[in-house]
SETIMAR-614940 format. One record per atom (N, C-alpha, C): residue in one letter; x, y negated, z negated. Coordinates in steps of 0.02 Angstrom, whole numbers. Each point is the difference from the previous one (the first is absolute). Layout:
# residues N
a:X:Y:Z
...
# end
This chain:
# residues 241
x:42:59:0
x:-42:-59:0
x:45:-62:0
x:9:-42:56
x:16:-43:3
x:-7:-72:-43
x:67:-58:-6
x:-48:-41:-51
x:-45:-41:10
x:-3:-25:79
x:-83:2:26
x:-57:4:-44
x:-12:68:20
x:-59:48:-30
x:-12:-21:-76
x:79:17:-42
x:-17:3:-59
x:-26:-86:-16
x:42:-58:35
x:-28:-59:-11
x:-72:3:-15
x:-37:10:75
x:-50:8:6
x:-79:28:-36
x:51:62:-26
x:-55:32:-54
x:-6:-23:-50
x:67:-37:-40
x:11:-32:-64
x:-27:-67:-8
x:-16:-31:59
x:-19:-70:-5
x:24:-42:-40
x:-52:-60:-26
x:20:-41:-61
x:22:59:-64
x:-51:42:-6
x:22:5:-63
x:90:35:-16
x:19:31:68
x:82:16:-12
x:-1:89:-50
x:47:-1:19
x:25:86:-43
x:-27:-36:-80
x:43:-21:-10
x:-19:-10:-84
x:-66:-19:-26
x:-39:-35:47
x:-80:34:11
x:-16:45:-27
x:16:61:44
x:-33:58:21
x:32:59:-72
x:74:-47:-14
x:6:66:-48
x:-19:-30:-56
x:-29:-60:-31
x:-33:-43:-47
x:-63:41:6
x:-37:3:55
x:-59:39:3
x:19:86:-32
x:63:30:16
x:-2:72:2
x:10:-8:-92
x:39:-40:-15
x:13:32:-57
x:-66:-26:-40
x:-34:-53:0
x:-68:-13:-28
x:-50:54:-25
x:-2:49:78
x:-41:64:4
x:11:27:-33
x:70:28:-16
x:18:46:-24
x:1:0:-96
x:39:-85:3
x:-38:-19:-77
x:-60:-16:-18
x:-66:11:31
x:-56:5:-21
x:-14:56:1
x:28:73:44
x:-7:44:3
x:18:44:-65
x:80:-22:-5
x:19:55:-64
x:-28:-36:-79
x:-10:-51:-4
x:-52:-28:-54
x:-52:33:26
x:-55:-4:13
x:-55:30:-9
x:5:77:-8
x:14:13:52
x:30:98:-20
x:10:18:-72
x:51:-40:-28
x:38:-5:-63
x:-78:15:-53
x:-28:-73:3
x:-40:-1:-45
x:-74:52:20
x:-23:-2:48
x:-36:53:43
x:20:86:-28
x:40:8:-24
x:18:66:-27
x:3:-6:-80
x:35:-48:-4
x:-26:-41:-78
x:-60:32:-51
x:-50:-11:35
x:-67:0:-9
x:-16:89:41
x:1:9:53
x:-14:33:46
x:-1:78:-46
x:99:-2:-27
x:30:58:-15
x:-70:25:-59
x:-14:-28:-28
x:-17:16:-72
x:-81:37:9
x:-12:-50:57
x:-86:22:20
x:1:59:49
x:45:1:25
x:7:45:39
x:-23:87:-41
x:71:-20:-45
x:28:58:-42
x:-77:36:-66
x:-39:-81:-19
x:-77:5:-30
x:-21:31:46
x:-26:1:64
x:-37:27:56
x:-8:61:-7
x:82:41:-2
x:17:62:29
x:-4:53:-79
x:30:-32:-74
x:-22:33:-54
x:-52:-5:-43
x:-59:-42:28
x:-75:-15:-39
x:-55:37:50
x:34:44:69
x:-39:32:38
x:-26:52:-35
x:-45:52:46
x:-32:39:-30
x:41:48:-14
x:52:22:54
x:49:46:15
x:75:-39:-53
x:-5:-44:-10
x:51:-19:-35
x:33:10:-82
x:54:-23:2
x:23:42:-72
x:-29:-30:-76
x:-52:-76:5
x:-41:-9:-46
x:-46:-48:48
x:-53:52:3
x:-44:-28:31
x:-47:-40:-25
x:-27:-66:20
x:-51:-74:-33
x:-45:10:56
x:-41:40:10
x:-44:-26:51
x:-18:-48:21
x:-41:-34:-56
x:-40:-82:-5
x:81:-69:34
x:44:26:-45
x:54:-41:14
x:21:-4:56
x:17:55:35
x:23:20:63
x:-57:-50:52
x:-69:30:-7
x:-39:-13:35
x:-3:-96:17
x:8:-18:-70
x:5:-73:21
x:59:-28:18
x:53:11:-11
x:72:-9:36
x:-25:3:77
x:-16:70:21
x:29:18:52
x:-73:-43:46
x:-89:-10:-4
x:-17:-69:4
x:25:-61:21
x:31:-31:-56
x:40:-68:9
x:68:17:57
x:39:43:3
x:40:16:40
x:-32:-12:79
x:-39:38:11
x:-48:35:66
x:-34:-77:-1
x:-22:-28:-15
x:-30:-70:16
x:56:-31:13
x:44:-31:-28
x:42:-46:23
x:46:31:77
x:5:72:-13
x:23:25:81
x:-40:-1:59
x:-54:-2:-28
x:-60:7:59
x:-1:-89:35
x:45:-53:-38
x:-15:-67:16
x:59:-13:63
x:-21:5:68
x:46:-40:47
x:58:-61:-29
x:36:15:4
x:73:-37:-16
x:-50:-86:1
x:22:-16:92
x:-56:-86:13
x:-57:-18:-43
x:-52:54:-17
x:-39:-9:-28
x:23:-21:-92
x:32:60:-30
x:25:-22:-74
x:30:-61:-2
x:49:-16:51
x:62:-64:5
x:-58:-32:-24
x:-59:-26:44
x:-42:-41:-17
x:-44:-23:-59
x:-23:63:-17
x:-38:-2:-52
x:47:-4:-66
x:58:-8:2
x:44:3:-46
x:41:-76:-8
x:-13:-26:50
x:28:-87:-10
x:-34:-40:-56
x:-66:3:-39
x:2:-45:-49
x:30:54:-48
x:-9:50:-28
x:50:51:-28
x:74:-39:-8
x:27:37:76
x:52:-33:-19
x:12:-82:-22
x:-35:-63:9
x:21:-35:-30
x:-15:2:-68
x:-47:36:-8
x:-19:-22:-85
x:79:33:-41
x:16:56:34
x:61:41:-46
x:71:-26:20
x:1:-24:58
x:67:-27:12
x:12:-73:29
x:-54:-27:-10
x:-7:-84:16
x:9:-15:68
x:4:37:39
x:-13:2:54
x:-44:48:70
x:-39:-28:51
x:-12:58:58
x:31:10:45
x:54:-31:12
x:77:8:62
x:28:0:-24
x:51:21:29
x:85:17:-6
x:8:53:-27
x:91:12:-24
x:3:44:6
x:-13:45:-62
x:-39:-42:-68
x:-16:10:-70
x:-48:56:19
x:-77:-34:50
x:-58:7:5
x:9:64:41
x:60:17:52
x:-18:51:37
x:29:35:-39
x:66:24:-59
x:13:57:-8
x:-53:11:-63
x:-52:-37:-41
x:-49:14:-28
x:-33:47:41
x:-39:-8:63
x:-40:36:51
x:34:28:1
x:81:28:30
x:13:49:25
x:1:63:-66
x:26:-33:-54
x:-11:55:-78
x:-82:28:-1
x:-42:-37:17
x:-78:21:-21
x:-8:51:39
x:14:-14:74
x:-29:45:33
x:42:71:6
x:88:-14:1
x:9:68:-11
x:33:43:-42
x:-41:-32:-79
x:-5:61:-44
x:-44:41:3
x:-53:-5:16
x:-60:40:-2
x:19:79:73
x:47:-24:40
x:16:32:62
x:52:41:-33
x:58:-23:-24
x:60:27:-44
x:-38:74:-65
x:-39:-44:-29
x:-43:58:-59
x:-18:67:55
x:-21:-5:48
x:-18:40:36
x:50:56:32
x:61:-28:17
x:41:35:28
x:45:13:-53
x:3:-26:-65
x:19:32:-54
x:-18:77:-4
x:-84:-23:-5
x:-59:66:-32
x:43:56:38
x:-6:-15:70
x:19:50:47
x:72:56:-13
x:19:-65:10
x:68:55:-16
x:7:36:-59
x:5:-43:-78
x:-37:58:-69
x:-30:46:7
x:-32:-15:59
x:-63:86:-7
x:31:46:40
x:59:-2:37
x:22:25:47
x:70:62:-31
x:0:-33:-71
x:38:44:-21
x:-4:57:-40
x:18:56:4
x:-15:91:-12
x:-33:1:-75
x:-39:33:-12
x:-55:9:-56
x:49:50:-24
x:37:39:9
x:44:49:-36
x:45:-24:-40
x:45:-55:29
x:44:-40:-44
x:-32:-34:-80
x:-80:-47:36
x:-29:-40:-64
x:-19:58:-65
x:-16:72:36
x:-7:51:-48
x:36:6:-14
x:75:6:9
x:43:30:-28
x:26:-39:-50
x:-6:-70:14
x:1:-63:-45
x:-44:10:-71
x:-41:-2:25
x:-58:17:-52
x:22:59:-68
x:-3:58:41
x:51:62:-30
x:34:-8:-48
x:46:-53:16
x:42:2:-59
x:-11:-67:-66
x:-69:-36:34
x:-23:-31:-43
x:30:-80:11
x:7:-5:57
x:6:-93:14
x:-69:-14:5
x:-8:-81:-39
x:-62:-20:-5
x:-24:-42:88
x:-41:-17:-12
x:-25:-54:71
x:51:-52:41
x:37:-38:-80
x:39:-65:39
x:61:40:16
x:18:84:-30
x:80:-3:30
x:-18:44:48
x:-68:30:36
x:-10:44:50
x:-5:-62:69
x:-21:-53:-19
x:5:-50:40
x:64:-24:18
x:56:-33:-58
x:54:-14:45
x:45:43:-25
x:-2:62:-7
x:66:47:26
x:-33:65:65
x:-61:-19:-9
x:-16:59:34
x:-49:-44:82
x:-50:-33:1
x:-31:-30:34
x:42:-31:60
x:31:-64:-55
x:36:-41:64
x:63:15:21
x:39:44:-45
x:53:34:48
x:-9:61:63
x:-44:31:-17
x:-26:39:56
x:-29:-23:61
x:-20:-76:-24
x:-62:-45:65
x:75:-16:38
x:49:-13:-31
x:36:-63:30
x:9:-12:42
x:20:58:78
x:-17:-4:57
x:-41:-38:15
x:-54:38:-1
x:-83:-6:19
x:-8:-99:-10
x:22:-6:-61
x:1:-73:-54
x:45:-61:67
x:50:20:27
x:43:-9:18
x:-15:-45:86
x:-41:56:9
x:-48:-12:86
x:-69:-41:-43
x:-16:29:-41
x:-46:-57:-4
x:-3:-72:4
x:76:-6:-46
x:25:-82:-9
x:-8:-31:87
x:18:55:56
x:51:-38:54
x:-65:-2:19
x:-71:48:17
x:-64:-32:32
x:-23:-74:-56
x:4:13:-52
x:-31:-77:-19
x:44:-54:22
x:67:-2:-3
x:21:-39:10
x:7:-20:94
x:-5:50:48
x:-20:-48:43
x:-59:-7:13
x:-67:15:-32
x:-66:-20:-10
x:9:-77:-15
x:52:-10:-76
x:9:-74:-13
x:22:-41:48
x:35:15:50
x:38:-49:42
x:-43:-14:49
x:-46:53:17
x:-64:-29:38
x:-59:-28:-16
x:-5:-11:-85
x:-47:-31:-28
x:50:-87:-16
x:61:8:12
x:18:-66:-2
x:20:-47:76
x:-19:40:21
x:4:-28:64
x:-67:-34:13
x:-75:47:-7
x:-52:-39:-10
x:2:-56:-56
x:31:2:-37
x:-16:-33:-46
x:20:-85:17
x:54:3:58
x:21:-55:28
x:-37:-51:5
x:-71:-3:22
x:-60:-30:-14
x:13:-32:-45
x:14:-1:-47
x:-18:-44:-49
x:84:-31:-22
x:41:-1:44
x:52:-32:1
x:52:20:-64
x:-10:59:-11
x:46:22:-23
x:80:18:5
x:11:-13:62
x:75:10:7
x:2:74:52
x:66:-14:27
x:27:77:37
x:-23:0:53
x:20:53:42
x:-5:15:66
x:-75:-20:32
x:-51:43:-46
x:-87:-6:10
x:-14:-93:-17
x:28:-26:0
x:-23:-72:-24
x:44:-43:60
x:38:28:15
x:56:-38:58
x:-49:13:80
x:-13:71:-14
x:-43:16:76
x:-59:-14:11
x:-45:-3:-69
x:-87:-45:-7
x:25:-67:3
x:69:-44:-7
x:0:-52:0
x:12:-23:74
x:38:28:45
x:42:2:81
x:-68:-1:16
x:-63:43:-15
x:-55:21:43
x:-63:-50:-2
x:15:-39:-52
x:-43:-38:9
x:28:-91:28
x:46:12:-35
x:41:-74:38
x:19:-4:65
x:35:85:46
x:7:-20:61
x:-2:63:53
x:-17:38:-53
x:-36:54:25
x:78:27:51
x:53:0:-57
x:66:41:42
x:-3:72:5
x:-34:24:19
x:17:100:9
x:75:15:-12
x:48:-17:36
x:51:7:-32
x:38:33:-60
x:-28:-74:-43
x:24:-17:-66
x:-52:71:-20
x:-64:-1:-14
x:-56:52:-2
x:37:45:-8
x:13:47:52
x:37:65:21
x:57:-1:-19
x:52:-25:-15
x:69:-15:-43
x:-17:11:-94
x:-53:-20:-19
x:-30:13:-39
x:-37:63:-21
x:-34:42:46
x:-13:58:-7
x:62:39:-2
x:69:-26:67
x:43:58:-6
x:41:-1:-72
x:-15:-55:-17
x:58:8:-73
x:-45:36:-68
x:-54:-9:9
x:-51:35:-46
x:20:87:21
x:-9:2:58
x:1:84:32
x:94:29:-41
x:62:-62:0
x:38:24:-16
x:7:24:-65
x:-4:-51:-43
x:-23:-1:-57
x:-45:81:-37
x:-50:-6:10
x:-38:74:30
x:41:44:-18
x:41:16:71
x:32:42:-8
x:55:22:-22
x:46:-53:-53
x:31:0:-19
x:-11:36:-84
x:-41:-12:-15
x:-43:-1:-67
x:-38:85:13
x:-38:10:54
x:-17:75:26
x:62:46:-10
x:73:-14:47
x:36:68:-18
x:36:-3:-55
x:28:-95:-15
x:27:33:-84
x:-42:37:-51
x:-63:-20:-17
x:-71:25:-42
x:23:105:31
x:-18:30:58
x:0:59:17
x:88:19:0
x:34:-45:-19
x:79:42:-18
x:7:1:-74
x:-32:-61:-23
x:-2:12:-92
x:-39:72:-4
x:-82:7:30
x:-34:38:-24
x:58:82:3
x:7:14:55
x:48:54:32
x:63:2:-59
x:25:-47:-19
x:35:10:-45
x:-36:52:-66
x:-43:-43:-44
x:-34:22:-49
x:-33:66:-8
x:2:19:66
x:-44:52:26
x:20:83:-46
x:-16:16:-37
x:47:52:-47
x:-16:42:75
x:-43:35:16
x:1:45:67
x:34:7:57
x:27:-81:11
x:50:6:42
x:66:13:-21
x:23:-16:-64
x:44:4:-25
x:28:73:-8
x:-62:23:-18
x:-7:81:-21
x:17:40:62
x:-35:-22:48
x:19:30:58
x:78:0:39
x:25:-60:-32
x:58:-21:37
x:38:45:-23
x:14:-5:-77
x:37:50:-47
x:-14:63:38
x:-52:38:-11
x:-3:74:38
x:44:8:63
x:-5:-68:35
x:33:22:73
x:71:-21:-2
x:3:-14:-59
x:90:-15:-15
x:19:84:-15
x:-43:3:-46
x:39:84:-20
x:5:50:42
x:-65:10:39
x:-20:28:71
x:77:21:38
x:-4:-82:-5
x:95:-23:65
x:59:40:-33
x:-1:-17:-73
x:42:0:-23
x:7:108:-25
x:-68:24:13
x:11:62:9
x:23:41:55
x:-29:-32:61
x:33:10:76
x:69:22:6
# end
Protein backbone atom coordinates (compact mmCIF):
# COMPACT_ATOMS: atom_id res chain seq x y z
CA UNK A 1 0.00 0.00 0.00
CA UNK A 2 1.41 2.94 -1.18
CA UNK A 3 1.64 6.36 0.82
CA UNK A 4 -0.97 7.63 -1.47
CA UNK A 5 -3.54 5.25 -0.39
CA UNK A 6 -2.54 5.27 3.14
CA UNK A 7 -2.77 9.33 2.98
CA UNK A 8 -5.97 8.90 1.66
CA UNK A 9 -7.61 6.45 3.97
CA UNK A 10 -6.18 8.30 7.05
CA UNK A 11 -7.42 11.66 6.14
CA UNK A 12 -7.57 14.52 8.69
CA UNK A 13 -7.71 12.40 11.34
CA UNK A 14 -3.91 10.75 10.55
CA UNK A 15 -2.48 7.27 12.03
CA UNK A 16 -2.55 8.62 15.50
CA UNK A 17 -6.25 9.03 14.85
CA UNK A 18 -6.89 5.75 14.09
CA UNK A 19 -4.67 4.19 16.78
CA UNK A 20 -6.28 6.83 19.46
CA UNK A 21 -9.46 5.18 18.18
CA UNK A 22 -7.87 1.43 18.46
CA UNK A 23 -6.61 1.75 21.74
CA UNK A 24 -9.98 3.58 23.11
CA UNK A 25 -11.83 0.23 21.97
CA UNK A 26 -9.86 -1.79 23.43
CA UNK A 27 -9.82 0.29 26.82
CA UNK A 28 -13.46 0.30 26.97
CA UNK A 29 -13.33 -3.15 26.02
CA UNK A 30 -10.99 -4.71 28.69
CA UNK A 31 -12.79 -2.41 31.44
CA UNK A 32 -16.01 -3.58 30.83
CA UNK A 33 -15.04 -7.35 30.37
CA UNK A 34 -13.07 -6.80 33.62
CA UNK A 35 -15.98 -5.62 35.51
CA UNK A 36 -18.65 -7.67 33.30
CA UNK A 37 -17.08 -10.88 34.88
CA UNK A 38 -16.83 -8.97 38.12
CA UNK A 39 -20.38 -9.40 38.62
CA UNK A 40 -20.95 -12.02 35.83
CA UNK A 41 -18.41 -14.71 37.59
CA UNK A 42 -20.43 -14.96 40.76
CA UNK A 43 -23.99 -15.15 39.04
CA UNK A 44 -22.93 -17.24 36.77
CA UNK A 45 -21.42 -19.74 39.34
CA UNK A 46 -25.28 -18.94 41.65
CA UNK A 47 -26.97 -20.13 38.32
CA UNK A 48 -25.14 -23.41 37.93
CA UNK A 49 -25.07 -24.48 42.05
CA UNK A 50 -28.78 -23.23 43.14
CA UNK A 51 -29.98 -25.49 40.01
CA UNK A 52 -32.04 -28.36 40.38
CA UNK A 53 -29.19 -30.67 39.28
CA UNK A 54 -26.78 -28.65 41.25
CA UNK A 55 -24.58 -29.22 44.28
CA UNK A 56 -27.02 -26.91 46.61
CA UNK A 57 -29.87 -26.44 44.99
CA UNK A 58 -32.39 -22.85 45.74
CA UNK A 59 -34.98 -23.32 43.39
CA UNK A 60 -36.95 -20.05 44.20
CA UNK A 61 -33.38 -18.36 44.15
CA UNK A 62 -32.16 -19.77 41.06
CA UNK A 63 -35.46 -19.12 39.46
CA UNK A 64 -35.27 -15.38 40.09
CA UNK A 65 -31.59 -14.87 39.24
CA UNK A 66 -31.81 -16.69 36.23
CA UNK A 67 -35.41 -14.24 35.32
CA UNK A 68 -33.47 -11.04 35.84
CA UNK A 69 -30.54 -12.57 33.85
CA UNK A 70 -32.92 -13.78 30.71
CA UNK A 71 -34.64 -10.28 30.72
CA UNK A 72 -31.80 -8.12 30.55
CA UNK A 73 -30.32 -10.68 27.65
CA UNK A 74 -33.40 -10.77 25.85
CA UNK A 75 -32.83 -6.59 25.61
CA UNK A 76 -31.14 -5.62 22.04
CA UNK A 77 -27.81 -3.95 22.85
CA UNK A 78 -29.47 -0.20 20.75
CA UNK A 79 -32.43 -0.74 22.49
CA UNK A 80 -30.84 -1.09 26.43
CA UNK A 81 -28.02 1.75 25.34
CA UNK A 82 -31.21 3.73 25.29
CA UNK A 83 -33.30 2.96 27.83
CA UNK A 84 -30.32 3.14 30.03
CA UNK A 85 -29.20 6.93 29.39
CA UNK A 86 -31.17 8.56 32.29
CA UNK A 87 -29.75 5.47 34.36
CA UNK A 88 -26.67 6.16 33.39
CA UNK A 89 -26.73 9.77 34.24
CA UNK A 90 -28.34 9.43 37.46
CA UNK A 91 -25.23 6.85 38.51
CA UNK A 92 -22.44 8.39 36.72
CA UNK A 93 -23.43 12.06 36.02
CA UNK A 94 -23.43 11.58 32.79
CA UNK A 95 -25.32 10.01 29.22
CA UNK A 96 -22.09 10.29 26.83
CA UNK A 97 -18.79 9.52 26.87
CA UNK A 98 -16.75 7.34 27.76
CA UNK A 99 -18.11 7.08 31.76
CA UNK A 100 -21.78 6.49 30.28
CA UNK A 101 -20.75 3.87 27.68
CA UNK A 102 -18.59 1.54 29.81
CA UNK A 103 -21.67 1.78 32.44
CA UNK A 104 -23.92 0.27 29.34
CA UNK A 105 -21.35 -1.83 28.22
CA UNK A 106 -21.04 -3.51 32.17
CA UNK A 107 -25.08 -3.76 32.28
CA UNK A 108 -25.55 -5.40 29.36
CA UNK A 109 -22.76 -7.90 29.45
CA UNK A 110 -23.01 -9.33 32.74
CA UNK A 111 -26.16 -10.86 32.39
CA UNK A 112 -24.51 -12.60 28.89
CA UNK A 113 -21.13 -13.50 30.92
CA UNK A 114 -23.53 -15.26 33.99
CA UNK A 115 -24.65 -17.30 31.20
CA UNK A 116 -21.63 -18.57 29.66
CA UNK A 117 -20.27 -18.94 33.10
CA UNK A 118 -23.49 -21.35 33.92
CA UNK A 119 -22.37 -23.17 30.82
CA UNK A 120 -19.21 -24.07 31.20
CA UNK A 121 -19.69 -25.09 35.32
CA UNK A 122 -22.19 -27.45 34.14
CA UNK A 123 -19.96 -28.82 31.66
CA UNK A 124 -17.80 -30.27 34.13
CA UNK A 125 -17.81 -34.37 35.09
CA UNK A 126 -20.36 -35.21 37.95
CA UNK A 127 -17.76 -37.99 38.97
CA UNK A 128 -15.07 -35.60 40.06
CA UNK A 129 -17.89 -33.18 42.22
CA UNK A 130 -18.74 -36.81 43.76
CA UNK A 131 -15.66 -37.64 44.41
CA UNK A 132 -15.24 -34.19 46.03
CA UNK A 133 -18.09 -34.71 47.99
CA UNK A 134 -16.70 -38.28 49.13
CA UNK A 135 -14.26 -37.11 50.96
CA UNK A 136 -16.31 -34.42 52.46
CA UNK A 137 -15.45 -30.85 50.83
CA UNK A 138 -18.25 -28.55 51.59
CA UNK A 139 -20.03 -26.30 48.65
CA UNK A 140 -17.50 -23.20 48.66
CA UNK A 141 -14.33 -25.62 48.33
CA UNK A 142 -16.24 -27.99 45.66
CA UNK A 143 -16.66 -24.67 43.86
CA UNK A 144 -13.18 -23.26 43.76
CA UNK A 145 -10.99 -26.31 43.87
CA UNK A 146 -13.21 -28.40 42.08
CA UNK A 147 -15.80 -26.27 39.75
CA UNK A 148 -13.62 -23.53 38.36
CA UNK A 149 -10.53 -25.40 37.88
CA UNK A 150 -12.10 -28.02 35.84
CA UNK A 151 -14.32 -25.14 33.80
CA UNK A 152 -11.13 -23.30 33.07
CA UNK A 153 -10.88 -24.14 29.52
CA UNK A 154 -14.43 -24.01 28.85
CA UNK A 155 -14.15 -20.47 31.36
CA UNK A 156 -11.38 -19.46 29.12
CA UNK A 157 -13.46 -19.43 25.50
CA UNK A 158 -16.07 -18.06 27.25
CA UNK A 159 -14.11 -14.86 28.28
CA UNK A 160 -12.90 -14.59 24.34
CA UNK A 161 -16.90 -14.87 22.98
CA UNK A 162 -17.89 -12.10 25.53
CA UNK A 163 -15.27 -10.21 24.93
CA UNK A 164 -15.62 -9.84 21.23
CA UNK A 165 -19.46 -9.60 21.81
CA UNK A 166 -18.05 -6.38 23.89
CA UNK A 167 -16.17 -4.88 21.10
CA UNK A 168 -19.22 -5.08 19.01
CA UNK A 169 -21.43 -3.69 21.61
CA UNK A 170 -18.85 -0.78 21.71
CA UNK A 171 -18.77 -0.08 18.49
CA UNK A 172 -22.63 0.44 18.59
CA UNK A 173 -22.31 2.18 21.35
CA UNK A 174 -20.40 4.93 19.30
CA UNK A 175 -23.76 6.61 19.05
CA UNK A 176 -23.58 8.14 21.85
CA UNK A 177 -20.05 9.42 21.40
CA UNK A 178 -18.28 7.40 23.36
CA UNK A 179 -14.96 7.10 21.89
CA UNK A 180 -13.05 4.37 19.57
CA UNK A 181 -13.22 2.99 16.33
CA UNK A 182 -17.48 2.67 16.41
CA UNK A 183 -17.65 6.48 17.24
CA UNK A 184 -14.91 7.55 14.58
CA UNK A 185 -17.01 5.54 11.74
CA UNK A 186 -20.83 6.78 13.04
CA UNK A 187 -18.94 10.04 13.13
CA UNK A 188 -17.10 9.90 9.12
CA UNK A 189 -20.82 8.63 8.24
CA UNK A 190 -22.64 11.19 9.13
CA UNK A 191 -20.34 14.23 8.52
CA UNK A 192 -19.12 13.02 5.08
CA UNK A 193 -20.23 9.92 4.57
CA UNK A 194 -16.28 8.55 3.86
CA UNK A 195 -16.69 4.64 3.19
CA UNK A 196 -13.20 4.55 3.37
CA UNK A 197 -12.51 5.70 6.74
CA UNK A 198 -15.97 3.25 7.45
CA UNK A 199 -14.23 0.12 6.17
CA UNK A 200 -10.65 0.93 7.70
CA UNK A 201 -12.66 0.85 10.75
CA UNK A 202 -14.35 -2.39 10.38
CA UNK A 203 -10.85 -3.81 9.19
CA UNK A 204 -9.18 -2.86 12.45
CA UNK A 205 -12.19 -4.10 14.54
CA UNK A 206 -11.95 -7.56 12.32
CA UNK A 207 -8.06 -7.38 13.46
CA UNK A 208 -8.46 -6.81 16.75
CA UNK A 209 -11.13 -9.81 16.69
CA UNK A 210 -8.83 -11.83 15.81
CA UNK A 211 -6.21 -11.22 17.69
CA UNK A 212 -8.11 -11.68 20.99
CA UNK A 213 -9.97 -15.07 19.14
CA UNK A 214 -6.54 -17.08 18.75
CA UNK A 215 -4.72 -15.79 21.83
CA UNK A 216 -8.23 -16.61 24.04
CA UNK A 217 -8.15 -20.50 21.92
CA UNK A 218 -4.13 -20.81 22.66
CA UNK A 219 -4.67 -19.85 26.45
CA UNK A 220 -7.76 -22.20 26.39
CA UNK A 221 -5.51 -25.20 24.60
CA UNK A 222 -3.04 -24.51 27.06
CA UNK A 223 -5.30 -25.12 30.24
CA UNK A 224 -6.80 -27.86 28.57
CA UNK A 225 -5.77 -30.88 31.17
CA UNK A 226 -6.95 -33.32 28.01
CA UNK A 227 -4.73 -31.96 25.79
CA UNK A 228 -2.06 -31.98 28.00
CA UNK A 229 -2.87 -35.51 28.94
CA UNK A 230 -2.87 -36.47 25.58
CA UNK A 231 0.36 -34.86 24.71
CA UNK A 232 2.15 -36.66 27.64
CA UNK A 233 0.76 -40.15 26.34
CA UNK A 234 2.21 -39.41 22.93
CA UNK A 235 5.49 -38.40 24.45
CA UNK A 236 5.79 -41.83 26.07
CA UNK A 237 4.18 -43.59 23.01
CA UNK A 238 7.55 -41.89 21.07
CA UNK A 239 9.53 -42.36 23.64
CA UNK A 240 8.53 -46.23 23.70
CA UNK A 241 9.08 -46.62 19.87
Amino acid sequence: MDALLLSKLFGQLGVGGFLEGVGITLYHTVLSTAFAYLFGLPLGILLCVTDKGGIHPIIWLNKIVGFIVNILRSIPFIILMVALIPVARAIVGTSIGDEAMIFMLIVAATPYVARMVESSVKEVDKGVIEAARAIGTGTFGIICKVLLPEAKPSLIVGAVISTVTIIGYSAMAGTIAGGGLGSIAVTQARVSNAQDVIWLCVALIVILVQIIQEGGMYLAKRFDKRVSRNHKNKKIKEKGE
